[in-house]
C-alpha positions in Angstrom: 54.5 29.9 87.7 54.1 29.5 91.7 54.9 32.5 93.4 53.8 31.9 97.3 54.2 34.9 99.7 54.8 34.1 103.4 53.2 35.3 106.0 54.6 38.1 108.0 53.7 38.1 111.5 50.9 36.1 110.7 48.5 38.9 108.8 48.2 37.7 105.7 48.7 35.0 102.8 48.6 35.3 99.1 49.6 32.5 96.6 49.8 33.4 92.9 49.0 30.0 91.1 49.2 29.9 87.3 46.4 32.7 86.6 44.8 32.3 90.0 45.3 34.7 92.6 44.2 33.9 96.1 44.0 35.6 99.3 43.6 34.6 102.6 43.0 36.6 105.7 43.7 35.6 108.7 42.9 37.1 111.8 44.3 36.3 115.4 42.3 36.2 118.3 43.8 36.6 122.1 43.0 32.9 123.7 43.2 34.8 127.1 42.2 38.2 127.3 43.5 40.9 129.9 42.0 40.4 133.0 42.2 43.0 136.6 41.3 42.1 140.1 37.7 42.9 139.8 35.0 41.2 137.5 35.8 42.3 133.8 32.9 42.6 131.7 34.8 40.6 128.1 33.6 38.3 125.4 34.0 34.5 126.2 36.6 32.6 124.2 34.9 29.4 124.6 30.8 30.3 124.2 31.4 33.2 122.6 29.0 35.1 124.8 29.4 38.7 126.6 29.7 38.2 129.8 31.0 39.9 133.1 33.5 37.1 134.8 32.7 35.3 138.2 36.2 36.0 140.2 37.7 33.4 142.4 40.4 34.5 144.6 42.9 31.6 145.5 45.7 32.1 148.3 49.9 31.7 146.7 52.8 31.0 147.9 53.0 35.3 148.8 50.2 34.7 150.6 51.6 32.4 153.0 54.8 34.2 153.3 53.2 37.8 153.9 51.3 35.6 157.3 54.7 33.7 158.1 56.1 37.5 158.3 52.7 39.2 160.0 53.0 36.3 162.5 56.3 37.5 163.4 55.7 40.9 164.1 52.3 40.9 165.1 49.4 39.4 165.9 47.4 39.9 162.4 48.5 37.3 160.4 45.7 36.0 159.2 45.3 39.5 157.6 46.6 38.1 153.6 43.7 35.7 153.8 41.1 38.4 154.2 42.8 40.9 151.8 41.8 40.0 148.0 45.2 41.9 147.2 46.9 39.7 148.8 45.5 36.9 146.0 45.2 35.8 142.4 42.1 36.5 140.9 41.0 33.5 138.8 38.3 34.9 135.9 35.7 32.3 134.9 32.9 32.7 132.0 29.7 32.1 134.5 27.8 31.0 131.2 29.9 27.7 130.3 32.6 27.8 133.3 35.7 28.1 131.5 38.8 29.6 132.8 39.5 33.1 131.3 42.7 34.1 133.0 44.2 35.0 136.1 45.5 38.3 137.4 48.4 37.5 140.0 48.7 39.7 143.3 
């Protein structure tokens, strides 16, 4: 007799095979952890080492737009640029370098 369960939302397995019963566990690790503006002290997905992230802030498209509009009215509009508000904050594991996750402005 085969009697095979499922998996519902992906917590657990059992299979009943003849007299054997097996179960399998599995658990489900976030590839790309919550990340804020500031450095985020986390454990690496890649190395698997605690680490506190290197933050790289890179200019978007809002970026531009908030200068085009500060330009406009005034004369600070290189003001986005200088503001890491005004940015995405790119997370990076400063142990092996790989890209944690990005929190958008």
């Amino acid at each position: 007799m085969t009697n095979i369960k499922k998996p519902y939302a992906g917590v657990q397995i059992e299979a009943d095979i003849g007299n054997e019963l097996s179960s399998i566990t599995t658990i489900f690790a976030n590839p790309n952890p919550l990340v804020g503006p500031e450095s985020t002290q986390l454990r690496c997905p890649q190395c698997k080492c605690t680490v506190r992230t290197n933050v790289k802030y890179n200019s978007t498209p809002k970026t531009h737009l908030a200068c085009t509009l500060l330009a406009w009215t005034c004369c600070c509009c290189c003001l986005p640029y200088c503001m890491n508000s005004c940015r995405n904050a790119n997370h990076f594991c400063p142990m092996c370098d790989t890209f944690i996750g990005t929190y958008p402005s």
